[in-house]
Structures are given as C-alpha cells and as structure tokens.
C-alpha positions as CSV (number, residue, x, y, z in Angstrom):
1,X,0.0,0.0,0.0
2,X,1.3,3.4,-1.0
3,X,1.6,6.5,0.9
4,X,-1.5,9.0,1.1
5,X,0.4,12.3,0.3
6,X,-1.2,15.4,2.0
7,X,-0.9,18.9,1.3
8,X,-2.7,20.9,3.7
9,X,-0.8,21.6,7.1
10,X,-4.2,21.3,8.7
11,X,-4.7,17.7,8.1
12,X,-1.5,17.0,9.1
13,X,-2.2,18.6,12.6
14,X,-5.2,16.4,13.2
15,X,-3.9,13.6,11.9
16,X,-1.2,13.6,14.5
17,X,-3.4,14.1,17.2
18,X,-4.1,10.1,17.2
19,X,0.0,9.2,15.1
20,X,2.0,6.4,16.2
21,X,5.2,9.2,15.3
22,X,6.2,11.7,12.9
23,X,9.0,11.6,11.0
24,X,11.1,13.9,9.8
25,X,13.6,14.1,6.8
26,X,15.2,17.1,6.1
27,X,16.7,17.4,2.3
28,X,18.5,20.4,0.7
29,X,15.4,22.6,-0.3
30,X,12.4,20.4,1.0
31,X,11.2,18.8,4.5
32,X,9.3,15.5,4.2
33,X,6.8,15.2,7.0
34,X,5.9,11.9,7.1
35,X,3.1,11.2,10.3
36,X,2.7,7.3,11.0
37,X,-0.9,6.1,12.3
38,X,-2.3,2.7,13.0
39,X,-3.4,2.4,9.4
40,X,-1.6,4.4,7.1
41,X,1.3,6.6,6.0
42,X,1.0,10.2,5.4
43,X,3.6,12.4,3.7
44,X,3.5,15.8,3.5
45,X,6.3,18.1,1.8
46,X,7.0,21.7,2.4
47,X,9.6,24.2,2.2
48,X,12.1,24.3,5.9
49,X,10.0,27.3,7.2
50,X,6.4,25.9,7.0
51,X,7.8,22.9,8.1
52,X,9.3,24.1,11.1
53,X,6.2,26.4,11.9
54,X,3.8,22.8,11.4
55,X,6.6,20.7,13.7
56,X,6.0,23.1,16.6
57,X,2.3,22.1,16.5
58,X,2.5,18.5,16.4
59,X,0.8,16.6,19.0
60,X,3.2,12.9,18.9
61,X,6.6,12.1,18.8
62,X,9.2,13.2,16.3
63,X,11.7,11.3,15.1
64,X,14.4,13.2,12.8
65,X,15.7,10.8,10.0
C-alpha cells in the first residue's frame, strides 16, 4: 500500500493528534513530514520554514531521520 500524500498543514495537525510518530527528513530545499498512524502513512512536503512552523504544533513524537 502506497503513501497517502497530504498537502494541507491542517490535516497533518489532526492527523497527528491520534499518530504512532512523525518523522522527519530534512533534504536540501524540501522537508518530508511523514506522520505514522495505526493504518496508514502520510507524507507531506513543504519548504524548511512551513515545516518548522507545522513541527511546533505537532501533537506525537518526532523522530528526525
């Protein structure tokens, strides 16, 4: 099963309300939020300063990749 790719911040809050974890992995230009939940993997991408604004507001644990 693939990834469900998400591009709202939004979602990705309320989807980490009930997460297993977030990871993160940072790349040159780009930040892949990915959020881990009982059922399926969400990835999000987003330039370093959305990303960090979104990472302040996540509600589970964050793993950096």
């Amino acid at each position: 099963m693939l990834p469900k790719q998400i591009t709202d911040p939004d979602e990705i809050l309320k989807l980490s309300e009930n997460a297993i974890e977030a990871r993160i992995k940072r790349l040159k230009d780009i930040v892949k939020i990915k959020i881990r939940t009982p059922k399926y993997l969400y990835v999000m991408k987003a330039a370093p300063e959305v990303a960090e604004e979104i990472l302040k507001r996540v509600r589970c644990e964050i793993v950096e990749v």
